[in-house]
mmJSON file of the N, C-alpha and C atoms, coordinates in Angstrom:
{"data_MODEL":{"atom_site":{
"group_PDB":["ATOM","ATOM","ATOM","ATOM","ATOM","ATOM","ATOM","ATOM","ATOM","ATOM","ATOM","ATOM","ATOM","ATOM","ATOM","ATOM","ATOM","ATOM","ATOM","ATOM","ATOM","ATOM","ATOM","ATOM","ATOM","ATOM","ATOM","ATOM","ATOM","ATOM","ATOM","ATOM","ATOM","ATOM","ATOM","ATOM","ATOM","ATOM","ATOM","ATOM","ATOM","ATOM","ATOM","ATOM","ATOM","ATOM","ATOM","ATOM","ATOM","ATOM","ATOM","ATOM","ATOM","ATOM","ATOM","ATOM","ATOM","ATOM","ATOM","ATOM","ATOM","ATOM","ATOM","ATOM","ATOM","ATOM","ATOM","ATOM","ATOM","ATOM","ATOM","ATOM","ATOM","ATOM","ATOM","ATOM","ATOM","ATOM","ATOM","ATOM","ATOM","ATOM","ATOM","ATOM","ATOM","ATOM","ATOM","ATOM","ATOM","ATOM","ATOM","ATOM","ATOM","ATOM","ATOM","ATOM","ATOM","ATOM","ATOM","ATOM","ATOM","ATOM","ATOM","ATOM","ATOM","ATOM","ATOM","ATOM","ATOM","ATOM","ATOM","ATOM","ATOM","ATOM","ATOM","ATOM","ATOM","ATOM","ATOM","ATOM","ATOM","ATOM","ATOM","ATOM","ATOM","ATOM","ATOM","ATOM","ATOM","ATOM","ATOM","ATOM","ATOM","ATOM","ATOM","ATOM","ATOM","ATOM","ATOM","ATOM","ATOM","ATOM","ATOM","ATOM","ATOM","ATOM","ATOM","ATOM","ATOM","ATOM","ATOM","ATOM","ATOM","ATOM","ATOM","ATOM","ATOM","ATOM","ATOM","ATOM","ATOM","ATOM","ATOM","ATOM","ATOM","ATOM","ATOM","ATOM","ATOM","ATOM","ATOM","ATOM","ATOM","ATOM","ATOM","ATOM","ATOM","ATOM","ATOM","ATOM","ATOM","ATOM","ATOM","ATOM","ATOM","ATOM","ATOM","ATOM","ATOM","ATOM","ATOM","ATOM","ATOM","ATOM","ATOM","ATOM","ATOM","ATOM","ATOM","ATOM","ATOM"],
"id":[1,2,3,4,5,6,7,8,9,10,11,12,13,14,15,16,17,18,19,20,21,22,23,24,25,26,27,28,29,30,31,32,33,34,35,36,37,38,39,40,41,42,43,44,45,46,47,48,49,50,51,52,53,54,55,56,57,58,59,60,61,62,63,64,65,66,67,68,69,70,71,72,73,74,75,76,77,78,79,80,81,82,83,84,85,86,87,88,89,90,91,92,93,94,95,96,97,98,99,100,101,102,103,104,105,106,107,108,109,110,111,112,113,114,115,116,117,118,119,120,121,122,123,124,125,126,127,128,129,130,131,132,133,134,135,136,137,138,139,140,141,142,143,144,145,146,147,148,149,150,151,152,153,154,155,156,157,158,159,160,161,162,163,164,165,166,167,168,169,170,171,172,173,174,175,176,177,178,179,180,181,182,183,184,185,186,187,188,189,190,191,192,193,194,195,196,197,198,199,200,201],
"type_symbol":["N","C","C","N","C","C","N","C","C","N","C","C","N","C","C","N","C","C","N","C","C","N","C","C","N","C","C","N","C","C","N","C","C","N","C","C","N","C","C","N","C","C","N","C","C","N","C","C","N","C","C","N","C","C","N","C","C","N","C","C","N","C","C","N","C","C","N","C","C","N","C","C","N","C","C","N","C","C","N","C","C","N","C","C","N","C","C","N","C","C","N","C","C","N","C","C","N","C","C","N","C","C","N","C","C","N","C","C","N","C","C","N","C","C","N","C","C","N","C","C","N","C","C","N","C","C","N","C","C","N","C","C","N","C","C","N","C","C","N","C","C","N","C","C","N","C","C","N","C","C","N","C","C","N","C","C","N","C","C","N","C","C","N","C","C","N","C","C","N","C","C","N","C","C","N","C","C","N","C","C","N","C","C","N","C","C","N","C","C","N","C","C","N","C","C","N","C","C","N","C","C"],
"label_atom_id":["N","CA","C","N","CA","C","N","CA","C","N","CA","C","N","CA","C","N","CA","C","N","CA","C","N","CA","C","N","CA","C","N","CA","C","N","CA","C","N","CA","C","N","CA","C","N","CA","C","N","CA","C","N","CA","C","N","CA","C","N","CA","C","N","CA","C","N","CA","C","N","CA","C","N","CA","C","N","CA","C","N","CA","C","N","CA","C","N","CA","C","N","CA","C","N","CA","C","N","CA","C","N","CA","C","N","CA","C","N","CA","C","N","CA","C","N","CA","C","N","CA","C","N","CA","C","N","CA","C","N","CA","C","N","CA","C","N","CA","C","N","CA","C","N","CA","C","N","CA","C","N","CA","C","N","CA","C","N","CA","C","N","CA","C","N","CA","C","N","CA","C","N","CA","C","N","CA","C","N","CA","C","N","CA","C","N","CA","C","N","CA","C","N","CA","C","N","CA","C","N","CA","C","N","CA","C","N","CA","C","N","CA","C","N","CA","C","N","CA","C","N","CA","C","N","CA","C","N","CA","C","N","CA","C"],
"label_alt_id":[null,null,null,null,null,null,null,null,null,null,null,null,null,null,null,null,null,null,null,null,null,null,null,null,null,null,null,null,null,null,null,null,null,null,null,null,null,null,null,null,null,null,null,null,null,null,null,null,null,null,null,null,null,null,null,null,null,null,null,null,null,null,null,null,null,null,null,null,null,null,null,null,null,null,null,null,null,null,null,null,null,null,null,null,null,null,null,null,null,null,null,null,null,null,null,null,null,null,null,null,null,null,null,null,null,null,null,null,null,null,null,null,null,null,null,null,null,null,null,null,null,null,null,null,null,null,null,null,null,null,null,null,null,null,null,null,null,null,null,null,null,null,null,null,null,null,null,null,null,null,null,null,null,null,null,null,null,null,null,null,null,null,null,null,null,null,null,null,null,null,null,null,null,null,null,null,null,null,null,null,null,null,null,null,null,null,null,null,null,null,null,null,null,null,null,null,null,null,null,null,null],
"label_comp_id":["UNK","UNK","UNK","UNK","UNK","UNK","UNK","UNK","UNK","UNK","UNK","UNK","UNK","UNK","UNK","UNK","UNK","UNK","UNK","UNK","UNK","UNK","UNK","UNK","UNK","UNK","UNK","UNK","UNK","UNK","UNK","UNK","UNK","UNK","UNK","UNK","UNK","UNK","UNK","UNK","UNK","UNK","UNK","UNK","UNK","UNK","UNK","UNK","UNK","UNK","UNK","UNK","UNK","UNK","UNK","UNK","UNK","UNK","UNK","UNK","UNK","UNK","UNK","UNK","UNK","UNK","UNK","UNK","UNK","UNK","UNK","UNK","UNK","UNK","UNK","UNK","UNK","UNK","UNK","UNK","UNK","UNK","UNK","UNK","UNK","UNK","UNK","UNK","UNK","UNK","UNK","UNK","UNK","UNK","UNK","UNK","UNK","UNK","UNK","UNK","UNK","UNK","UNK","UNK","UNK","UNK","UNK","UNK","UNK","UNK","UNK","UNK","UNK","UNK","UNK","UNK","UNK","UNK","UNK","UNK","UNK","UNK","UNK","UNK","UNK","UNK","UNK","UNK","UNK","UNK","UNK","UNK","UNK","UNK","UNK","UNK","UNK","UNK","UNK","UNK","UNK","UNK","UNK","UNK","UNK","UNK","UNK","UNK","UNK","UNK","UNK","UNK","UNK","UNK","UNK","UNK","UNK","UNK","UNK","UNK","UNK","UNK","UNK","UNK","UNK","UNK","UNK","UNK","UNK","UNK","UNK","UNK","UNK","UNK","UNK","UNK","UNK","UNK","UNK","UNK","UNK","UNK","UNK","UNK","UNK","UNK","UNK","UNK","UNK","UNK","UNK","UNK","UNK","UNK","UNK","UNK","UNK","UNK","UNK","UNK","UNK"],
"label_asym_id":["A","A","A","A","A","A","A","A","A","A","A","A","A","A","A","A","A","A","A","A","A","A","A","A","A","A","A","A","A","A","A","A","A","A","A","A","A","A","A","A","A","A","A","A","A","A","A","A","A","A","A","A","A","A","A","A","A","A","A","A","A","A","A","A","A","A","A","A","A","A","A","A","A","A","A","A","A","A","A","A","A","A","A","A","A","A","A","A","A","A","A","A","A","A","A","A","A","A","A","A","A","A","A","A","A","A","A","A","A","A","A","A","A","A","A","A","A","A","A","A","A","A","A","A","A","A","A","A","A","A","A","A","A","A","A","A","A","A","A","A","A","A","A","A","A","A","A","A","A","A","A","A","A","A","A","A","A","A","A","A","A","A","A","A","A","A","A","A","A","A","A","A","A","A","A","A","A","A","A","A","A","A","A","A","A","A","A","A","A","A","A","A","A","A","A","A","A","A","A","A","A"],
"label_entity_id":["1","1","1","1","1","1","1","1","1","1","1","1","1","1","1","1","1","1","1","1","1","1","1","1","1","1","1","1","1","1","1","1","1","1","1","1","1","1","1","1","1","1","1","1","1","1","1","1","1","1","1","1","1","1","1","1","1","1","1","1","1","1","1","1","1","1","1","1","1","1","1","1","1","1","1","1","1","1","1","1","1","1","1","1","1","1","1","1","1","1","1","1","1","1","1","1","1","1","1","1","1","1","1","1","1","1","1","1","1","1","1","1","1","1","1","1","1","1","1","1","1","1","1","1","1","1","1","1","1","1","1","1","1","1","1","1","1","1","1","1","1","1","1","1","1","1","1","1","1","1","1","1","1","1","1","1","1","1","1","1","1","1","1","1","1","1","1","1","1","1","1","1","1","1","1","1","1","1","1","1","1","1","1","1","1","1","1","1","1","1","1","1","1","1","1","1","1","1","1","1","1"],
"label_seq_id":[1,1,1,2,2,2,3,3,3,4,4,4,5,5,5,6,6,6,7,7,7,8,8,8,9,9,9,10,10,10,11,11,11,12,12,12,13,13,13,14,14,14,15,15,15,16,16,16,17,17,17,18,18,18,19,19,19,20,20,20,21,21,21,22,22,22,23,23,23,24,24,24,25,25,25,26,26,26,27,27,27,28,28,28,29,29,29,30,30,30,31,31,31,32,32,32,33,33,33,34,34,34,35,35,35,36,36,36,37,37,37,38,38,38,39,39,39,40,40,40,41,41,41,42,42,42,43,43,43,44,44,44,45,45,45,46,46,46,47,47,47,48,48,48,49,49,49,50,50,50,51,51,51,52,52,52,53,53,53,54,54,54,55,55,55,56,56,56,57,57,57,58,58,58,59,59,59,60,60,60,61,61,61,62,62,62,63,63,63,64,64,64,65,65,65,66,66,66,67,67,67],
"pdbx_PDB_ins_code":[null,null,null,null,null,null,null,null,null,null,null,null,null,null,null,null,null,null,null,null,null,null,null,null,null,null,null,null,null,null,null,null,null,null,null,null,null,null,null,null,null,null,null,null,null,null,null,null,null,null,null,null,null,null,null,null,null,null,null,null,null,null,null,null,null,null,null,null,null,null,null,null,null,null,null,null,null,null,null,null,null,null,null,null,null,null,null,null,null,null,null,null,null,null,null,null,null,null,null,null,null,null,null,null,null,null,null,null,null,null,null,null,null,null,null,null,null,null,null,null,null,null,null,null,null,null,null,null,null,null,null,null,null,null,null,null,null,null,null,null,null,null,null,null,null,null,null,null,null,null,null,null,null,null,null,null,null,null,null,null,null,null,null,null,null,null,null,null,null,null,null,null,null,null,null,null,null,null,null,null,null,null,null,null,null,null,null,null,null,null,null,null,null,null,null,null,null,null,null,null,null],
"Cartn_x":[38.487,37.414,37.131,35.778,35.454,35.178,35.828,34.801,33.996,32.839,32.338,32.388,31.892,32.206,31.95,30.777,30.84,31.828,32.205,33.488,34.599,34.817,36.566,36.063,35.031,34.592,34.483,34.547,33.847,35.498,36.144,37.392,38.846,38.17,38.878,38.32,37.032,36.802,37.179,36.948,38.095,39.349,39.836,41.773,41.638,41.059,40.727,40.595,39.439,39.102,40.12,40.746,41.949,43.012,43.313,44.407,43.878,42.85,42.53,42.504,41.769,41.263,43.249,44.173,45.64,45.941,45.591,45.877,45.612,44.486,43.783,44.496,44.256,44.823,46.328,46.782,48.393,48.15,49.314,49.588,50.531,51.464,52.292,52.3,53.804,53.776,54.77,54.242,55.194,55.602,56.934,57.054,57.593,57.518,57.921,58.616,59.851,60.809,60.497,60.432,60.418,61.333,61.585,62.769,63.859,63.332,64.105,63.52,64.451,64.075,63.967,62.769,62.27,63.81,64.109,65.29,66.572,66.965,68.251,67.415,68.575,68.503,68.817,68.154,68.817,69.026,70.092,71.078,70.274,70.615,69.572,69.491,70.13,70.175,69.091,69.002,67.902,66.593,66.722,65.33,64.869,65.705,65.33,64.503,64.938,64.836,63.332,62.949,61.813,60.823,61.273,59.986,59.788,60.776,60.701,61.052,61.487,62.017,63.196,63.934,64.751,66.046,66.109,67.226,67.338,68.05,68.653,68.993,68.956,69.167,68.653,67.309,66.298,66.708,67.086,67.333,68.423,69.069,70.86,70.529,71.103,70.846,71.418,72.585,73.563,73.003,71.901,71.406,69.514,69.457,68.014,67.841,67.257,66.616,66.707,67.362,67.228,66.255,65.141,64.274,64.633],
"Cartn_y":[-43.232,-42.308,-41.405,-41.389,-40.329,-39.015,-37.837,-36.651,-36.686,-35.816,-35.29,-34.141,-33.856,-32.841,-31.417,-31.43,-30.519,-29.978,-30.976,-30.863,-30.138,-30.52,-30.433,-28.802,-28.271,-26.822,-25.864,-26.937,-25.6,-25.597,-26.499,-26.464,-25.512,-25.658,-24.353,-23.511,-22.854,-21.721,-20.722,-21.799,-21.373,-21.177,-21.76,-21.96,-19.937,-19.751,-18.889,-17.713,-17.522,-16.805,-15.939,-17.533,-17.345,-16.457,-16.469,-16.118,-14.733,-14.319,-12.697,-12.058,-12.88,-11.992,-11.47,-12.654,-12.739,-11.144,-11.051,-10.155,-8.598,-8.88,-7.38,-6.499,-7.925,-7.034,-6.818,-6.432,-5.976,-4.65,-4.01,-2.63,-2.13,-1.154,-0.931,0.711,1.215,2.3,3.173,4.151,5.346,6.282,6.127,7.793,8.793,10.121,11.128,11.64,12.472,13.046,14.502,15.783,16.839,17.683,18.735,19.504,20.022,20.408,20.824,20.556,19.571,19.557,19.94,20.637,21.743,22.074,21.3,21.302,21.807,22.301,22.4,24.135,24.955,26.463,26.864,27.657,28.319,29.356,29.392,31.077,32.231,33.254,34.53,34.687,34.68,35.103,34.348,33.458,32.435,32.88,32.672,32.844,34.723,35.524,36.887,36.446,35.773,35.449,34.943,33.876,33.273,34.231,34.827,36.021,37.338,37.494,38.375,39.838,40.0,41.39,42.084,43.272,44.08,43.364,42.949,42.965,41.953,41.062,39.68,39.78,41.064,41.088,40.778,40.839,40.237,39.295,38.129,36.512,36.123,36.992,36.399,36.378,35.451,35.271,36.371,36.567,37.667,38.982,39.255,40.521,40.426,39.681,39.41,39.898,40.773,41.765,40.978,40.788,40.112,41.156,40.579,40.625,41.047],
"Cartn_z":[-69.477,-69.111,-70.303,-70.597,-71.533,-70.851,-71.762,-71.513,-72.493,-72.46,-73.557,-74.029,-75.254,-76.103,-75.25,-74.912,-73.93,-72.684,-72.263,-71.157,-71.872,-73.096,-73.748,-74.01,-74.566,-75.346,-74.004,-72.526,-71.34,-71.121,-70.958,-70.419,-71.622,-72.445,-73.515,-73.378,-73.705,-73.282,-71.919,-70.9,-69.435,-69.72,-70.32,-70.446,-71.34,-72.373,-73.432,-72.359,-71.178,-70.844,-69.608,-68.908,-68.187,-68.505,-69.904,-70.74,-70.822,-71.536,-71.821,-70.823,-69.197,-68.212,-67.444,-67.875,-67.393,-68.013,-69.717,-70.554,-70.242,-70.631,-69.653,-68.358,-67.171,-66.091,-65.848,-66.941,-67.221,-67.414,-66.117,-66.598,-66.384,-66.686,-66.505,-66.256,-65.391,-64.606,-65.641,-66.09,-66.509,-65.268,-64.928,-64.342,-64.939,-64.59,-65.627,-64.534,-64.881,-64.483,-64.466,-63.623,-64.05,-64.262,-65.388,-66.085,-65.051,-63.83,-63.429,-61.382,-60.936,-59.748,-58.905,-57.764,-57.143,-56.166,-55.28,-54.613,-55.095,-56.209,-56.829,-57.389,-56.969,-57.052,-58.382,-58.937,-60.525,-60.083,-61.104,-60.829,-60.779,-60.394,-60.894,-61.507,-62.956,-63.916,-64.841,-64.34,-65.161,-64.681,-63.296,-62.629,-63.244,-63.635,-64.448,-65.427,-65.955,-67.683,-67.407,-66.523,-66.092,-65.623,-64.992,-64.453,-65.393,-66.389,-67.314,-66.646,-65.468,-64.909,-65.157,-64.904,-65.477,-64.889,-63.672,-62.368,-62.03,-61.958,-61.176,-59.58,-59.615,-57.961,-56.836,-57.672,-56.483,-56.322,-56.891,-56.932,-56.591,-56.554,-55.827,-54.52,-53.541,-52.147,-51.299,-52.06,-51.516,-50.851,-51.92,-52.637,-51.623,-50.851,-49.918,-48.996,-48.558,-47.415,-46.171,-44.988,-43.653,-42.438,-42.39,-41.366,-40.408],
"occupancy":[1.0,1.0,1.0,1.0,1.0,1.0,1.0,1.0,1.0,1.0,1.0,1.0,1.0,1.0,1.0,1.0,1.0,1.0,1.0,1.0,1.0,1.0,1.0,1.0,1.0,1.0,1.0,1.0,1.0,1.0,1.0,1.0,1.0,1.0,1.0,1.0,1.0,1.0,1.0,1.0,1.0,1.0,1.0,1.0,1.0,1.0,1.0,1.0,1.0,1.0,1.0,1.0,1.0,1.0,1.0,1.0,1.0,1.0,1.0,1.0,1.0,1.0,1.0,1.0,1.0,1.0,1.0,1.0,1.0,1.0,1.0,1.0,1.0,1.0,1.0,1.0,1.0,1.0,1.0,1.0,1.0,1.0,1.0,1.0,1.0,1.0,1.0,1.0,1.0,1.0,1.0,1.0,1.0,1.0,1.0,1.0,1.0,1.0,1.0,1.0,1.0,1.0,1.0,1.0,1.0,1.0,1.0,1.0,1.0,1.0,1.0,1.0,1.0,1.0,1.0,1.0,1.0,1.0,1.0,1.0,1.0,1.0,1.0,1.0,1.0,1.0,1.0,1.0,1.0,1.0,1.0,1.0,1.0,1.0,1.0,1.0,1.0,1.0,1.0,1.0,1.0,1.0,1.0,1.0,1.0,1.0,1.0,1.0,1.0,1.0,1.0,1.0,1.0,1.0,1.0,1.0,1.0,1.0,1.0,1.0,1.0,1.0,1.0,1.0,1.0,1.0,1.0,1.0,1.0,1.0,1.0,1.0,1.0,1.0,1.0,1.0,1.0,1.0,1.0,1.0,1.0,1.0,1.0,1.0,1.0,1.0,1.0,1.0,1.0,1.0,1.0,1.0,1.0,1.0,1.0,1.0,1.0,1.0,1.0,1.0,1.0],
"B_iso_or_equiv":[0.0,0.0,0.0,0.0,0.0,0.0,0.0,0.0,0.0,0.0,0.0,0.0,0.0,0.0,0.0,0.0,0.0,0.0,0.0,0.0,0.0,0.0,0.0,0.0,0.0,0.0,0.0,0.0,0.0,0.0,0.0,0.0,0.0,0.0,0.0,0.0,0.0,0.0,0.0,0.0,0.0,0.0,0.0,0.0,0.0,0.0,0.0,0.0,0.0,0.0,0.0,0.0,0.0,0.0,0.0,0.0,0.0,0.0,0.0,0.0,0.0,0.0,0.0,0.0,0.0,0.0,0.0,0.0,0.0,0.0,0.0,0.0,0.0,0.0,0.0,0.0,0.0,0.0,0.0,0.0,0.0,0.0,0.0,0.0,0.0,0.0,0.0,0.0,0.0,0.0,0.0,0.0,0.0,0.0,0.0,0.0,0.0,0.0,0.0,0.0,0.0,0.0,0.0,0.0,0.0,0.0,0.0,0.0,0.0,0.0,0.0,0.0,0.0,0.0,0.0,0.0,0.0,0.0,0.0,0.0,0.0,0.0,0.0,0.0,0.0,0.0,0.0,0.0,0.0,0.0,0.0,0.0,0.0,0.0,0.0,0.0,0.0,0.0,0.0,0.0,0.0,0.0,0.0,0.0,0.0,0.0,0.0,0.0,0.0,0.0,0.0,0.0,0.0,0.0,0.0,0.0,0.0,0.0,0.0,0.0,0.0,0.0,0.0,0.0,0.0,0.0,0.0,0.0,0.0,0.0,0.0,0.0,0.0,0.0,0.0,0.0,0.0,0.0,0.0,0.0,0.0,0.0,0.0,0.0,0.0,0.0,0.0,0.0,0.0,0.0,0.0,0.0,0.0,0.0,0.0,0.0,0.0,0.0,0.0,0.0,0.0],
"pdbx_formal_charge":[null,null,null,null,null,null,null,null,null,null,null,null,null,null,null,null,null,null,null,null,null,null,null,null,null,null,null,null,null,null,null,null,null,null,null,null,null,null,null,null,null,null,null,null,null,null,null,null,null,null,null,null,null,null,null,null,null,null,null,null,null,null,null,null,null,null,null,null,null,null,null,null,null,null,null,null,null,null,null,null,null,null,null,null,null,null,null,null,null,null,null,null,null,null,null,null,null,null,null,null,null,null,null,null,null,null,null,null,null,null,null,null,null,null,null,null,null,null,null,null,null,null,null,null,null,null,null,null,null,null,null,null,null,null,null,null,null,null,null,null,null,null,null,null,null,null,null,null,null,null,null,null,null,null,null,null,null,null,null,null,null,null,null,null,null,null,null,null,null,null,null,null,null,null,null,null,null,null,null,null,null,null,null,null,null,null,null,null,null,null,null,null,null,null,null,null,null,null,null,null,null],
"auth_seq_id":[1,1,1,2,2,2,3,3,3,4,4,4,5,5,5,6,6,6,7,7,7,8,8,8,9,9,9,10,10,10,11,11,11,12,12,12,13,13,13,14,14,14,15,15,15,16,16,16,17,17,17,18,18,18,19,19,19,20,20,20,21,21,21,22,22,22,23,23,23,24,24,24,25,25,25,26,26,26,27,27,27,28,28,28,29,29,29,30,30,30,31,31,31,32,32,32,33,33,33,34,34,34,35,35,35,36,36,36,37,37,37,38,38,38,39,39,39,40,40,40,41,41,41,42,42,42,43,43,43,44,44,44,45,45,45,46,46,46,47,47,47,48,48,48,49,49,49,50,50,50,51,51,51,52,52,52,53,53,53,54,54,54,55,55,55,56,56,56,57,57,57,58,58,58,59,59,59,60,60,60,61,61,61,62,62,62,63,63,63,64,64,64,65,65,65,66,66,66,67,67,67],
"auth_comp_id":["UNK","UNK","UNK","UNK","UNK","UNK","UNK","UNK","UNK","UNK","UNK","UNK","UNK","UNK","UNK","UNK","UNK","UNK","UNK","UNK","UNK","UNK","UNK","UNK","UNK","UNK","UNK","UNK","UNK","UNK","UNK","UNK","UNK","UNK","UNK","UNK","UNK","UNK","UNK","UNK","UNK","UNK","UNK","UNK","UNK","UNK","UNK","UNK","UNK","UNK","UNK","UNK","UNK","UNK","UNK","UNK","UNK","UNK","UNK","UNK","UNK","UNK","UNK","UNK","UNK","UNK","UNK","UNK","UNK","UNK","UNK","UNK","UNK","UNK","UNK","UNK","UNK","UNK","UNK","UNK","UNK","UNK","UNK","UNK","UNK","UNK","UNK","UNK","UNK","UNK","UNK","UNK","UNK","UNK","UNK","UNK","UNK","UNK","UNK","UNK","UNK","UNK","UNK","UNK","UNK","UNK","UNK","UNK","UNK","UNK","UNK","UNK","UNK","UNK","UNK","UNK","UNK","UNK","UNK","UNK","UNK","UNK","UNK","UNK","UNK","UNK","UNK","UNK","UNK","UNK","UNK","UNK","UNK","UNK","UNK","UNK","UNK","UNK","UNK","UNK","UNK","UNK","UNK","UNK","UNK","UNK","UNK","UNK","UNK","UNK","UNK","UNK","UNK","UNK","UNK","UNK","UNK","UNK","UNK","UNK","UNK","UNK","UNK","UNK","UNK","UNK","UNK","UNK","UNK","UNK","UNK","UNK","UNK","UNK","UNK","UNK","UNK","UNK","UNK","UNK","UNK","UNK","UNK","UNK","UNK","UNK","UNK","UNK","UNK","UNK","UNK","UNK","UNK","UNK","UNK","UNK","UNK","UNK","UNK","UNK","UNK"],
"auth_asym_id":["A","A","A","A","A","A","A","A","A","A","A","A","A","A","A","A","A","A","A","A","A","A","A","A","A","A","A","A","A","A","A","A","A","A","A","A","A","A","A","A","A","A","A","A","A","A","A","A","A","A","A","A","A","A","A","A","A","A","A","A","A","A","A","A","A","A","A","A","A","A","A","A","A","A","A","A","A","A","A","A","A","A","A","A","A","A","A","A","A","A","A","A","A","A","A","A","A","A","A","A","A","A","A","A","A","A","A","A","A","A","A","A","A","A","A","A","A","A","A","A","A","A","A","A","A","A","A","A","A","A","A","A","A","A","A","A","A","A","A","A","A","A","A","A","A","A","A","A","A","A","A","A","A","A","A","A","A","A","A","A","A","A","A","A","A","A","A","A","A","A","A","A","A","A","A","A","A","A","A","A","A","A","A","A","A","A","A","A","A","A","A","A","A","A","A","A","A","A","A","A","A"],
"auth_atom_id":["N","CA","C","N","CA","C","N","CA","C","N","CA","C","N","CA","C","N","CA","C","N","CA","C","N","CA","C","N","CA","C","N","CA","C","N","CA","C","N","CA","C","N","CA","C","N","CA","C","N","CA","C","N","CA","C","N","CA","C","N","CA","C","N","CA","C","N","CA","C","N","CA","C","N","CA","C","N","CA","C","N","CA","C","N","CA","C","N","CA","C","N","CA","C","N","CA","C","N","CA","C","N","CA","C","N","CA","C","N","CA","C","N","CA","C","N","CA","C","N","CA","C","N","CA","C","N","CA","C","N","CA","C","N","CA","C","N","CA","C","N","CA","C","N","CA","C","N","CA","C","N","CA","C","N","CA","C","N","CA","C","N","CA","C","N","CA","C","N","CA","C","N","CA","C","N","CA","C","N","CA","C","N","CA","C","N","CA","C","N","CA","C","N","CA","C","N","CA","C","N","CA","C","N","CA","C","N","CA","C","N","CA","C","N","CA","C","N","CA","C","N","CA","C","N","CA","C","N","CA","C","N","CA","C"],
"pdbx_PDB_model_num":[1,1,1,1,1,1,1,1,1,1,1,1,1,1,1,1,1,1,1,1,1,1,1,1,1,1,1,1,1,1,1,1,1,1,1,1,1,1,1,1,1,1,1,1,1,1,1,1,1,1,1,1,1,1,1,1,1,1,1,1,1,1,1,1,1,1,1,1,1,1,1,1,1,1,1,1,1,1,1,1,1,1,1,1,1,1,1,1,1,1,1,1,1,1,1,1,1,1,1,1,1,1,1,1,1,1,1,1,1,1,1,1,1,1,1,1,1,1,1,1,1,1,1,1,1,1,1,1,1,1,1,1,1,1,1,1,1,1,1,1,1,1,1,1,1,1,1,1,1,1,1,1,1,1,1,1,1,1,1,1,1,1,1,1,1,1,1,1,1,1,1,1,1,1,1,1,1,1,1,1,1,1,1,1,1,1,1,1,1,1,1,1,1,1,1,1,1,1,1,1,1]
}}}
């Protein structure tokens, strides 16, 4: 059976197009980690340093006004 020239150039260009359109729809997932995870408590002494105030006391649990 013959093809012709035409057949062999449509059937590479498909194989060609297969391959880039394969290429393209590749992606991949970054996740990012954040510095410090919301759930996990910093000392007072840090959380001072962070808010820039005189007193750590506010931030110790110990040290919290009960309702």
């Amino acid at each position: 059976m013959q093809t012709s020239k035409y057949t062999k150039i449509a059937v590479i260009a498909l194989v060609l197009l297969f391959l880039v359109l394969s290429v393209i729809s590749c992606s991949t997932h970054v996740h990012t980690t954040s510095q410090a995870p919301t759930s996990k408590k910093i000392p007072p002494g840090q959380a001072k340093k962070a808010s820039g105030s005189k007193s750590a006391k506010a931030y110790a649990p110990g040290q919290q006004k009960k309702y």
